[in-house]
C-alpha positions as CSV (number, residue, x, y, z in Angstrom):
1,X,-11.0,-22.5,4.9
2,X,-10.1,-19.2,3.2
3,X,-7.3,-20.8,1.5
4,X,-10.1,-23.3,-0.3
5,X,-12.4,-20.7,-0.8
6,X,-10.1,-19.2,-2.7
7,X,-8.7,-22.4,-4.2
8,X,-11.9,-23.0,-5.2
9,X,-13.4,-19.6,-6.6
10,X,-10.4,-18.4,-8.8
11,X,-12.5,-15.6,-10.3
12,X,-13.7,-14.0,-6.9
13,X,-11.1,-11.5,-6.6
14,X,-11.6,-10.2,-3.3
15,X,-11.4,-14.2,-1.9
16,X,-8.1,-14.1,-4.3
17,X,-7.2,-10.6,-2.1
18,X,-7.8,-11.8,1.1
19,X,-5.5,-15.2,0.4
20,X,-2.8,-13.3,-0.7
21,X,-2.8,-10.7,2.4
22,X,-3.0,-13.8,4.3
23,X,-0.1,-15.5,3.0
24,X,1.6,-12.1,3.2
25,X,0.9,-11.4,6.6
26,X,2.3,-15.1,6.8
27,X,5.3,-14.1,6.0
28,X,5.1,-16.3,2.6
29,X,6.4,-13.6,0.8
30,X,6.9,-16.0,-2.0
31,X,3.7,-17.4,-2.3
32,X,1.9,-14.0,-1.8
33,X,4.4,-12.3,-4.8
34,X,3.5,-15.6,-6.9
35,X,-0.3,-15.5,-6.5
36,X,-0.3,-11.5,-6.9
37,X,1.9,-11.7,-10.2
38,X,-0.9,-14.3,-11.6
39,X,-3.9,-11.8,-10.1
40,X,-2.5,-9.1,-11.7
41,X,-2.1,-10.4,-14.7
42,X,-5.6,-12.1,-15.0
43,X,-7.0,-8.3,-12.8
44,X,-4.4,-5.6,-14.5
45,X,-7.3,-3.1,-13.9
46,X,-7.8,-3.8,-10.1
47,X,-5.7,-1.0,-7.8
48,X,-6.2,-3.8,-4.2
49,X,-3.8,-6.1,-6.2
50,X,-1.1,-3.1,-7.1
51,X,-1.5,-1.7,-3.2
52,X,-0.6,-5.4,-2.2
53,X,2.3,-5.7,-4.6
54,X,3.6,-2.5,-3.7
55,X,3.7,-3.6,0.3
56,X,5.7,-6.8,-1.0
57,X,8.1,-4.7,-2.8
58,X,9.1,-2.8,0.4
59,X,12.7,-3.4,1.4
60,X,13.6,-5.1,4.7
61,X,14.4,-1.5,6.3
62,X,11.2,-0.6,5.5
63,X,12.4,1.8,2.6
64,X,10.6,2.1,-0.7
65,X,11.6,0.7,-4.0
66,X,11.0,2.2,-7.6
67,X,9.1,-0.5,-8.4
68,X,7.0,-0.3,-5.1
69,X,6.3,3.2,-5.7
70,X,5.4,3.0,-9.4
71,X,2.8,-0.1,-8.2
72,X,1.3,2.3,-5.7
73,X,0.9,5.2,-7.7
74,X,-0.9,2.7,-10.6
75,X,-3.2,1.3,-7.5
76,X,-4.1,5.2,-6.8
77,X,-4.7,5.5,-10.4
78,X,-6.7,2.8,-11.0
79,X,-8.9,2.9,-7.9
80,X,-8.8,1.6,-4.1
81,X,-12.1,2.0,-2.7
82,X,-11.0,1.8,1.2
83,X,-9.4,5.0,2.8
84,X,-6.9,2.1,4.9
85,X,-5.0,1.7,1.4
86,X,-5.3,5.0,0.1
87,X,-3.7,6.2,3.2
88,X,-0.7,3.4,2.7
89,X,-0.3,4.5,-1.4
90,X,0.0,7.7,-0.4
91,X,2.3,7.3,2.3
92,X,4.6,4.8,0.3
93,X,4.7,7.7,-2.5
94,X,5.7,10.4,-0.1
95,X,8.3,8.1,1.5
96,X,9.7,7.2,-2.0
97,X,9.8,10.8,-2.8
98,X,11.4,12.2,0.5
99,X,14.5,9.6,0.2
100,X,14.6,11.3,-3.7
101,X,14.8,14.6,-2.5
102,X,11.6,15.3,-3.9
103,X,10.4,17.1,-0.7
104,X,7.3,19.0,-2.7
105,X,5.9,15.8,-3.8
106,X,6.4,14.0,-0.6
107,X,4.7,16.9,1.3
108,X,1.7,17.2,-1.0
109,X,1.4,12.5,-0.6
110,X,2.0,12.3,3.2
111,X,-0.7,15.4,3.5
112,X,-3.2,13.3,1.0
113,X,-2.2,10.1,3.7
114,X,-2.9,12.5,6.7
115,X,-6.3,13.4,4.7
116,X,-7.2,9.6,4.8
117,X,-6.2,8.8,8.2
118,X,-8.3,11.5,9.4
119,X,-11.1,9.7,7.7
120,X,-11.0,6.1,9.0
121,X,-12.7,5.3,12.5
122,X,-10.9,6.0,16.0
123,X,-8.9,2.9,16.6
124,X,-5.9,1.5,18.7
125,X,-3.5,2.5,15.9
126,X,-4.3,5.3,14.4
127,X,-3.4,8.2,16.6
128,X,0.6,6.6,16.2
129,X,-0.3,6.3,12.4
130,X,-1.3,10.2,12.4
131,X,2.0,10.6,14.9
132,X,4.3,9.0,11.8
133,X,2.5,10.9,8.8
134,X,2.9,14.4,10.9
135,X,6.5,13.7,11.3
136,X,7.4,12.3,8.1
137,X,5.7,15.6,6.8
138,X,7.3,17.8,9.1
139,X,10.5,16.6,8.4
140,X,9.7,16.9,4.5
141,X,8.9,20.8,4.9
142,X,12.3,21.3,6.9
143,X,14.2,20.0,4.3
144,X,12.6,22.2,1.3
């Protein structure tokens, strides 16, 4: 049903969003790179198609990638209007940042993710989330 609605509405971009993250969570990776690389190129201005790039360009370790970093920081730039992927730019850029030595940088991103998970609604997750962002900061500020 989404995947027609989508099929069938090719300018309704959150329809388009929701499709891809679908096909991501899917693990079509493919499919979901394919259809973001067309979104963004018809949506260049639209930070939820650079946040779901960026996730895609994640290594299989979990690590981050130039190119994943530099889609994140352009979906900051431009605007993500839900705290969820504020939090995950920021995070991405502080991870990208600590494996760069750049401890300064990561502190001041995983502190900005801390900032947003702080905002979002009590949930089954986020106390672990919070967990991960305190540690990944801690262990930035030990190695400045």
């Amino acid at each position: 049903e989404q995947e027609e609605h989508a099929r069938n509405n090719p300018q309704d971009l959150q329809a388009q969003l929701l499709h891809a993250a679908a096909l991501r969570r899917g693990l079509a990776t493919n499919k979901a790179r394919y259809k973001l690389q067309q979104l963004a190129d018809k949506f260049p201005n639209e930070g939820g198609v650079w946040i779901q790039l960026a996730a895609l360009s994640r290594r299989q370790d979990g690590s981050v990638t130039r190119q994943g970093a530099e889609q994140a920081q352009k979906a900051l730039d431009l605007g993500l209007p839900k705290p969820e992927s504020r939090l995950f730019a920021q995070m991405l850029l502080g991870q990208y940042a600590m494996a760069r030595e750049k401890m300064e940088t990561a502190v001041t991103h995983l502190t900005a993710a801390i900032g947003e998970a702080q905002q979002l609604p009590p949930s089954n997750g986020q106390e672990r989330q919070l967990a991960q962002l305190y540690y990944l900061r801690s262990q930035a500020h030990r190695r400045l």
